[in-house]
N, C-alpha and C positions, 0 to 999 in steps of 0.2 A: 504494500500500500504506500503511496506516494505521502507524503504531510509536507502541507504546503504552509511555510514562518508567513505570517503576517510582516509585510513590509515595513510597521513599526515597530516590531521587534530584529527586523535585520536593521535598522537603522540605531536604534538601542544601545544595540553588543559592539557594531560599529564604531561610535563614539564612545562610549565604555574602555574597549580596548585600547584607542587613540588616547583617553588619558593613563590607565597603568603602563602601556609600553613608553621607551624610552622616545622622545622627540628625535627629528632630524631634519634638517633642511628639504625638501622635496626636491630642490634643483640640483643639489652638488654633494647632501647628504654631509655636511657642517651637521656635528652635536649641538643638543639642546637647544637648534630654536627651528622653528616651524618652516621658515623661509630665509636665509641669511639676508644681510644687506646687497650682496654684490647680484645674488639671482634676485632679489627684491626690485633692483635697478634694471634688470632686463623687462620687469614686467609694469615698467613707466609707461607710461599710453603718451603715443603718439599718432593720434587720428589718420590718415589715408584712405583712400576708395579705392579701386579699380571697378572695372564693367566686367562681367562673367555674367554668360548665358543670357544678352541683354538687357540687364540690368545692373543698377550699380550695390557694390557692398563696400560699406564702411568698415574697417577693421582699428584695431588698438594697438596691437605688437603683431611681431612673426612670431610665429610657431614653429620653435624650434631649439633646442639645447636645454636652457636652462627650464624658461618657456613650456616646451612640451612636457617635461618630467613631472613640470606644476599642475598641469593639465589632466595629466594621467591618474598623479596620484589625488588629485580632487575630485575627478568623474570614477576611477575605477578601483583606488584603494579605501573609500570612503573618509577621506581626510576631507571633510567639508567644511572646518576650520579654514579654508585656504582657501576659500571665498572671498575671506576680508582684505587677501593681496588681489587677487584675478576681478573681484566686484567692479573696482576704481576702473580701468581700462573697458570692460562690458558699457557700464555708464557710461563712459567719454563718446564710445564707437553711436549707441545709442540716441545719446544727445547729437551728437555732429550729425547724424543722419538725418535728425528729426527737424533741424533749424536747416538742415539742406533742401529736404524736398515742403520748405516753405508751411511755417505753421499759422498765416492768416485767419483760417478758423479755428479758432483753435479749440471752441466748445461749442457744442450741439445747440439747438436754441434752447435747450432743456437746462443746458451750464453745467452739465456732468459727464460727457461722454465725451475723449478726445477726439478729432475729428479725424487723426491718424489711429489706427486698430495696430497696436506693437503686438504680432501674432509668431509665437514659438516654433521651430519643429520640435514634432511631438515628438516621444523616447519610445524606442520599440518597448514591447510588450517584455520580451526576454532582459534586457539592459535594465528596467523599470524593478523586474523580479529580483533582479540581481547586486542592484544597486541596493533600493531601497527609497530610492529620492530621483528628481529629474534635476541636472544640476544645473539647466539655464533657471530654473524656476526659481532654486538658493542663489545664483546670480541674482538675479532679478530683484529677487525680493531685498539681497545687500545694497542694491544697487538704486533702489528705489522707485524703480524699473515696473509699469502695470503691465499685466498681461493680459492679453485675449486669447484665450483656447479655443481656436476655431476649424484647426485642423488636425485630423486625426488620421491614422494608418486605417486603410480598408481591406489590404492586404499585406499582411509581416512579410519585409523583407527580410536577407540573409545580411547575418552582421557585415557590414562594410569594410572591416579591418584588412581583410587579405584580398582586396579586389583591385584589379587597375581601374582606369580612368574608362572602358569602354564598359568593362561586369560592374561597377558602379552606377553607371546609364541606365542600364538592362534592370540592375535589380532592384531601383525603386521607381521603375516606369509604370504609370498608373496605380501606385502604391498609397496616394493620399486621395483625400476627401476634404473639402470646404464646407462648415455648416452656412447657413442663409443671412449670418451674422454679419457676414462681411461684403453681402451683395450691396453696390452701388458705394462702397466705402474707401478709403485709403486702405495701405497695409504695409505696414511694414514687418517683415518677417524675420527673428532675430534666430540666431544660433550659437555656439561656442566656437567651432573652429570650421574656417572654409578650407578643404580640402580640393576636390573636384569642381565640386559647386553642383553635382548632380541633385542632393537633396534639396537644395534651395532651389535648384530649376523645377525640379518634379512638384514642392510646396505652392511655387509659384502659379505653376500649370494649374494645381487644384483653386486656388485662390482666385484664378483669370475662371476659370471652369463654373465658380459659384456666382458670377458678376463684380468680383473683387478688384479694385485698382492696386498691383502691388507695385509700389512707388520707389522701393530698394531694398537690402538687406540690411542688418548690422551684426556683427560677428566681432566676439572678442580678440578671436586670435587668427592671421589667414596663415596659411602655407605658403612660400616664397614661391612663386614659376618653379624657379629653377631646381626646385625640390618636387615639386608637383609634376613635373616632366619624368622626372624618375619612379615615380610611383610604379610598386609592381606587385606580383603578388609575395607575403611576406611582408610585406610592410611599406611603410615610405620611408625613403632611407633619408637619413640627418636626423631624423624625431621619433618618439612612438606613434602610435597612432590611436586615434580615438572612435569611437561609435555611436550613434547617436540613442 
């Protein structure tokens, strides 16, 4: 018989363990502190865009060395403590996107609803189980960040970790769903890390699908080209790699 931990208890034992075991930097693995200063200083936010998939995304840092280690061990060793470095950068990416695609209306005539919908990719069903927690969500919420959950998986892809740039395509093509939330609305659609850019293109597709204007992304951490060209199966080489 299978027995299935409730997610609040895998999140629980999680943080539990993270304070009796010993601390260590996440980036370089320095004693006793959670993030040292020098990997602390890689994860200064410096705003940028580029265009992927016809649209634009705002990013915070590359992804990559110190960066990714931070990344990994926040989304997959459940050190969620390490929010309060990775949060600052999410917001920055966030905000620069929001004052980019022009915030004029900025409140519904109601005075409550932003006129831009900040909408997630959602977390596979499997990563959700296994985590415990969605970590753009403890972003977000550090971050001060609202979110609209309006997209969700209609069919589970296969983790993304070991796939190039083309099985990425393939595996989360027609994979999402848009609720009616977001018809006739702005979107901007936020993530952790741009890799491919397939999931953000396939979120987009479902958001354009439901009558949604999705207006860019914002993503805390991208992947440099020239690391994203190497991408293969195995991994992407310079960084770990992560899932959504």
């Amino acid at each position: 018989m299978t027995v299935r931990v409730p997610a609040s208890v895998v999140t629980a034992v999680t943080r539990a363990t993270a304070v009796l075991l010993p601390v260590s930097c996440a980036g370089c693995g320095l004693e006793d502190v959670p993030v040292c200063r020098a990997c602390r200083l890689q994860c200064e936010p410096v705003v940028r865009s580029e265009v992927v998939h016809g649209f634009t995304v705002w990013f915070a840092v590359d992804y990559g060395d110190a960066v990714a280690r931070i990344v990994v061990a926040f989304k997959n060793d459940g050190r969620t403590g390490l929010a309060r470095v990775l949060a600052e950068p999410f917001g920055r990416s966030v905000d620069a996107a929001l004052a980019a695609v022009d915030r004029d209306e900025e409140e519904d005539p109601r005075g409550q609803v932003p006129a831009v919908l900040v909408v997630p990719i959602p977390s596979r069903r499997a990563s959700m189980r296994r985590r415990g927690y969605r970590p753009v969500s403890v972003l977000a919420h550090r971050a001060g960040v609202r979110l609209d959950t309006r997209v969700r998986f209609v069919r589970q892809p296969l983790d993304q970790l070991r796939l190039g740039r083309a099985d990425r395509r393939a595996n989360v093509r027609a994979a999402m769903s848009a609720d009616d939330g977001v018809t006739g609305r702005r979107v901007l659609i936020v993530d952790d890390v741009l890799t491919s850019g397939a999931t953000l293109s396939e979120a987009a597709r479902a958001i354009r699908a439901a009558g949604g204007i999705v207006v860019g992304a914002a993503v805390l951490a991208r992947t440099p080209p020239g690391r994203r060209r190497r991408h293969r199966r195995g991994g992407l080489l310079g960084g770990p790699s992560v899932s959504p």
